[in-house]
N, C-alpha and C positions, 0 to 999 in steps of 0.2 A: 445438499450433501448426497457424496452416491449411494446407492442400494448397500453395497457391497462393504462402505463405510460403517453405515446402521448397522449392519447385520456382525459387524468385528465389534463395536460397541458394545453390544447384547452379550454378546461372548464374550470378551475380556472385557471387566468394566474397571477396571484397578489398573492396567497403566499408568507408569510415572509419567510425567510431563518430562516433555525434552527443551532445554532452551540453547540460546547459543546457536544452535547449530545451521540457522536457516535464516538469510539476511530479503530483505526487498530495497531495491535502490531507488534513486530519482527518478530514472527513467524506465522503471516498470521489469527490473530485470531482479531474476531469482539467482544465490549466491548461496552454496554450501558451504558451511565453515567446520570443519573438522579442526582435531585438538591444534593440529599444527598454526592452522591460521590463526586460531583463537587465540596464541600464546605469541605470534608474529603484533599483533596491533586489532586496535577496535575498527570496528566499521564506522565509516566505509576508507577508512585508510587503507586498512585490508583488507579486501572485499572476499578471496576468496575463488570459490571456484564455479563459472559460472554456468545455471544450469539452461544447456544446451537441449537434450531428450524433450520433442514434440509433448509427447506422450508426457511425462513425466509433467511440463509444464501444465500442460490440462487439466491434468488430475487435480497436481497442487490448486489452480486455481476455481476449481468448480469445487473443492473443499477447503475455501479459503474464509476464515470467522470470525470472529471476536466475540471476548466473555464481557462479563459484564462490568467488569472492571477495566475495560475498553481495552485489553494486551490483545492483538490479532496474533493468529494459527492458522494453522492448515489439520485439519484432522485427518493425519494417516491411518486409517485405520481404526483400530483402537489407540493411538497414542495421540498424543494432541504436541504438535508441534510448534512449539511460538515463532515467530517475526520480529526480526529485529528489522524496524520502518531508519530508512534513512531522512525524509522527508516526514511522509504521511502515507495514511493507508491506502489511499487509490494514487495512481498516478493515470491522469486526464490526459485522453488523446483526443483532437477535436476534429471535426470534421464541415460539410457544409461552409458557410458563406460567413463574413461578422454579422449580417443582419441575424442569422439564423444558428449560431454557431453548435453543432451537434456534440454532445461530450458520451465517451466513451471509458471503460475504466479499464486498466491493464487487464484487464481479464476476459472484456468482452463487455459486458455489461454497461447498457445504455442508462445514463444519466439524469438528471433532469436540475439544472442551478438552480440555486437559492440566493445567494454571495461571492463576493470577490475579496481576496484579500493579497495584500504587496510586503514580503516581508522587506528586511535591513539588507538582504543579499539581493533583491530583485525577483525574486522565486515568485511566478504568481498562483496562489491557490485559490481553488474556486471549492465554497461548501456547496452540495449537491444534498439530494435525498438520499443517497448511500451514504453520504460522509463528507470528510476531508478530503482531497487531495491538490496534487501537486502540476501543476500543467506542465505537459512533457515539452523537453527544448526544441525538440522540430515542430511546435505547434505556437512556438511564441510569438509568430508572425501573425496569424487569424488571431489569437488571443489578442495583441496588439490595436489589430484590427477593431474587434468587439469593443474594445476600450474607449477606441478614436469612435467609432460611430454610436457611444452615447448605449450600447446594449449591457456590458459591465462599466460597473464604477468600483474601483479598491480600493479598501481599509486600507492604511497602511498600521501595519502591527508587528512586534518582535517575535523572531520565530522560535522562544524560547513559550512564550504564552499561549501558543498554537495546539500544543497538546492537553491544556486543562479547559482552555476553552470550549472545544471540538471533543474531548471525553476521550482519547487513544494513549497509548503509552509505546514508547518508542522502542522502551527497551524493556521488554517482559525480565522481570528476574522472579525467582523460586521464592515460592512463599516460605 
């Protein structure tokens, strides 16, 4: 979390919680949902507006959490902003070879597998030492790969049971 997070913490410590308003998709992309969209359709029907600012992404992702009730945020500050997970909370980008395949998490953050799992749609998630996520579609080729050459082997499991299994919550609502 940054400096500058901590230090808004300390000083305001009673911000509401904000939900709704901050989606993450399959493929590792951040989406602003203001009232308008909220009130157009759920995610990721409506996804919203997608956020574009360098800057902006960084931030969110270098202050990107989860409570222990597994709902993931971003702590702006002093307010704690939930995620709404289209998938899961990382979404896996791969890199390297099938023998060796490298996982990376939308945010930067190098991996390290555990598990493979294949849901009803095709989706492959791999559990890591961060978590759940979700293998990004331009990586389902080496993923493929790692499969064929015997390095993952997937579960297959409905992706209805992937959220209690794994401890996350897809859609934070207010206590």
């Amino acid at each position: 979390m940054d400096d500058i997070v901590k230090q808004a913490l300390k000083k305001w410590p009673n911000v509401p919680h904000c939900y709704d308003w901050l989606a993450l998709d399959a493929r590792g992309d951040w989406y602003m949902r203001d009232e308008r969209i909220q009130h157009a359709g759920p995610f990721p029907q409506v996804k919203g507006s997608r956020i574009q600012h360098e800057k902006l992404r960084e931030f969110i992702e270098r202050n990107y959490l989860h409570d222990d009730a597994g709902c993931w945020f971003f702590q702006n500050g002093p307010q704690r902003v939930y995620v709404e997970l289209e998938a899961a909370p990382w979404v896996w980008r791969l890199g390297g070879d099938a023998n060796a395949p490298a996982i990376n998490s939308h945010t930067g953050r190098a991996a390290q597998f555990q598990s493979a799992w294949l849901d009803e749609h095709g989706r492959l998630f791999l559990a890591a030492d961060l978590g759940l996520g979700v293998v990004h579609t331009l990586d389902m080729e080496l993923a493929a790969d790692a499969v064929e050459a015997g390095r993952w082997s997937p579960t297959e499991i409905r992706f209805d049971e992937l959220p209690e299994r794994f401890g996350f919550v897809l859609k934070p609502k207010k206590a």
